[in-house]
C-alpha positions in Angstrom: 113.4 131.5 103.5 115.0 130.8 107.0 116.0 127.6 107.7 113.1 127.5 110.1 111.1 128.0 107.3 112.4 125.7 105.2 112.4 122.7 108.2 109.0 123.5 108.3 108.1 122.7 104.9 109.5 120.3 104.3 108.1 118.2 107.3 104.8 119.5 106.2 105.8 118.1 102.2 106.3 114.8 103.8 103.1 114.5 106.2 101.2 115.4 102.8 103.0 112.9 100.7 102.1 110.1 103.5 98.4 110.9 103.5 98.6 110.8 99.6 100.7 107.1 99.9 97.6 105.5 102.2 94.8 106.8 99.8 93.2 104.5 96.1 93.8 106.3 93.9 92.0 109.1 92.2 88.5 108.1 91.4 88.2 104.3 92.4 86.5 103.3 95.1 88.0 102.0 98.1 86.5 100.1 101.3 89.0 99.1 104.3 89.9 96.0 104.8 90.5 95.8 108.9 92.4 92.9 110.5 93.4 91.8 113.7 97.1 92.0 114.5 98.4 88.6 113.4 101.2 88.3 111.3 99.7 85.0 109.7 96.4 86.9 108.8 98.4 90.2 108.2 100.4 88.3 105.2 97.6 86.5 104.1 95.9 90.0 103.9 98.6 92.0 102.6 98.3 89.7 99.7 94.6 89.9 99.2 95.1 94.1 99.3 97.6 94.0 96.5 95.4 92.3 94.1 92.2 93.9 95.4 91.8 97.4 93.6 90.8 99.9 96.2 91.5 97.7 99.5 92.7 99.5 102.2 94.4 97.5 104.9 94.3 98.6 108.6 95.0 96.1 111.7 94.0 96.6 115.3 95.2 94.9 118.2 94.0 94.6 122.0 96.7 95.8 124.4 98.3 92.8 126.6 100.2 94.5 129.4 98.3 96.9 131.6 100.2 100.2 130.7 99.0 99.3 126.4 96.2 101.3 125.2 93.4 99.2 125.1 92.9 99.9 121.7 96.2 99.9 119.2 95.4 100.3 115.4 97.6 100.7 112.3 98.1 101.6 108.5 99.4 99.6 105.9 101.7 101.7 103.7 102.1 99.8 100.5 104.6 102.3 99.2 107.5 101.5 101.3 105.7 98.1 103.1 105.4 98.9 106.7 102.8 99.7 108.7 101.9 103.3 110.6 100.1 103.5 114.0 97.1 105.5 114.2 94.3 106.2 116.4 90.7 105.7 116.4 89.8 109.1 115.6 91.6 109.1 112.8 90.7 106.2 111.4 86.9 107.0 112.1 87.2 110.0 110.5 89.0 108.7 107.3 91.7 111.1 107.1 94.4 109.2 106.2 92.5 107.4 103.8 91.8 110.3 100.7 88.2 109.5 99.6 85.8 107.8 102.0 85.5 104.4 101.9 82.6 103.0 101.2 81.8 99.5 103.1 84.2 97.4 105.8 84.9 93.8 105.6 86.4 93.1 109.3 87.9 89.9 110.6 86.9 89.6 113.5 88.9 88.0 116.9 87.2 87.1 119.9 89.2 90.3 121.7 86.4 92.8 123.8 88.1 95.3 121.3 86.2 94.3 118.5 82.9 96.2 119.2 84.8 98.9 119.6 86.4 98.6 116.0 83.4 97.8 114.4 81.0 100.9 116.1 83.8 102.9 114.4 83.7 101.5 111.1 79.8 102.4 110.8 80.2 105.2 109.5 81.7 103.7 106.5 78.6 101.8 106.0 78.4 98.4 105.2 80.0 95.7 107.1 80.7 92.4 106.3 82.8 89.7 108.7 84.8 87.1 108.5 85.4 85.1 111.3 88.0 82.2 110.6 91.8 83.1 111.4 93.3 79.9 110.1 94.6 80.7 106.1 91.6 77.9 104.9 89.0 79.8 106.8 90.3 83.0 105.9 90.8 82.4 102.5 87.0 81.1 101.7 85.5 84.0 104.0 87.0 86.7 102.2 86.8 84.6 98.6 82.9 85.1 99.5 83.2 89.1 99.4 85.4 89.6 97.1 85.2 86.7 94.6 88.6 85.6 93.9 89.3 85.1 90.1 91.5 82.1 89.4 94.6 83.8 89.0 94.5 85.2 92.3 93.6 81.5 93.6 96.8 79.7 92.1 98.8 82.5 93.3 97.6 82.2 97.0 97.6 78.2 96.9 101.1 78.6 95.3 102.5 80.7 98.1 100.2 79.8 101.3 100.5 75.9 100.2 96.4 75.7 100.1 94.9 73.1 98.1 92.3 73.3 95.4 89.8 71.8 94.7 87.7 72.3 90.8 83.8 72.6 91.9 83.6 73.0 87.8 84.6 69.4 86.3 81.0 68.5 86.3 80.1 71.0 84.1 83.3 70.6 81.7 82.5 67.0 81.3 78.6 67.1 80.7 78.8 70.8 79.3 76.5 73.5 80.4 73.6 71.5 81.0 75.4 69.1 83.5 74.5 65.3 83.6 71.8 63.6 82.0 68.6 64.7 84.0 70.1 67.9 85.5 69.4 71.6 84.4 71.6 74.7 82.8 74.5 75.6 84.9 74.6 79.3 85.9 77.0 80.4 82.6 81.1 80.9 84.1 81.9 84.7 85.2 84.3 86.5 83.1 87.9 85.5 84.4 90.5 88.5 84.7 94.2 88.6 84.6 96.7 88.0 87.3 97.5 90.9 88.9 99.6 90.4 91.8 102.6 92.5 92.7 105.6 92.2 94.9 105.0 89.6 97.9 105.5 90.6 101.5 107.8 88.8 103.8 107.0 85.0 102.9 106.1 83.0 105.9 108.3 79.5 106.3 106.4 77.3 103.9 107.8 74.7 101.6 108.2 75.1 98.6 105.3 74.1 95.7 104.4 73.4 92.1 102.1 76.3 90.7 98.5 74.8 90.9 96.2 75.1 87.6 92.8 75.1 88.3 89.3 76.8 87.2 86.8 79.1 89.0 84.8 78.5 90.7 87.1 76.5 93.5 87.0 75.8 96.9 89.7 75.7 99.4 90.6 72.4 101.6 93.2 72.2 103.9 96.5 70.7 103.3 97.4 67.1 103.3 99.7 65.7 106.4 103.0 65.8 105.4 
């Protein structure tokens, strides 16, 4: 093989092996998960992908000076962390992605670039929005789609310094047909196990205690310090 040759393939080798790093893997499902480009919501996010099964993470962003493309989008690559720039077309046409995903959730900005995003992402089907940026808002929009157990809950109060708040005392107190005069409560979900990996880049938060708490909960923003 010349060394031509042998440049060749191995470019070729690692293009593959890129593709196969941005896919679910074999046989789950997988929907994209598309955010706008700020770093707050892309933590926050980066987070919810690693203990979603199946989430694929993509950002766009509107360009600012008047030589940007209007339209800039990227690839989360949680192999090696980092992000890779790709166009619409390929995103649209799920390339990068292995399967097809099936169904969007797309946190939307107020940017003209947005319609654009989302008239690509039909062809996924489903889409779903979330329109709060701030962590609180964020965190109960995207709770709403994909049902945060509470392991995943005390890890994201514990790093994002959220607090909880138990929507389920009630029903521990006055078991599961609530207080005196009230009906059956709807009986718990099943709870799963943490499974959250390696953290991105922590944003500058104080420190905090781990928070216990029980599903369901509900997010309220932090006390002034």
């Amino acid at each position: 093989m010349s060394k031509r040759s042998r440049i060749a393939s191995s470019v070729l080798s690692a293009f593959v092996l890129g593709a196969v790093l941005f896919s679910a893997s074999a046989g789950d499902k997988s929907s994209l998960l598309v955010v706008p480009a700020k770093p707050s919501v892309q933590n926050f996010c980066i987070d919810v992908a690693r203990m979603t099964p199946g989430v694929i993470l993509v950002s766009y962003e509107a360009g600012k000076k008047t030589n940007d493309p209007a339209l800039t989008m990227r690839l989360w690559n949680g192999a090696n962390e980092s992000w890779t720039k790709i166009t619409l077309a390929e995103y649209q046409s799920g390339s990068l992605f292995g399967q097809k995903p099936e169904g969007v959730v797309l946190v939307e900005t107020a940017d003209k670039v947005v319609a654009e995003v989302k008239a690509a992402s039909t062809v996924f089907g489903s889409i779903e929005t979330v329109s709060k940026l701030d962590t609180m808002g964020l965190a109960n929009g995207l709770n709403e789609i994909y049902a945060f157990p509470p392991s995943h809950w005390k890890f994201l109060a514990n790093r994002y310094e959220l607090k909880l708040k138990d929507l389920n005392a009630v029903r521990r107190r006055y078991g599961k047909y609530g207080p005196p005069g009230g009906s059956a409560a709807v009986p718990m979900p099943k709870v799963e196990s943490a499974t959250s990996g390696k953290g991105p880049v922590p944003m500058d938060l104080p420190p905090m205690e781990p928070v216990v708490t029980t599903e369901p909960v509900k997010i309220t923003p932090p006390e002034n310090k």
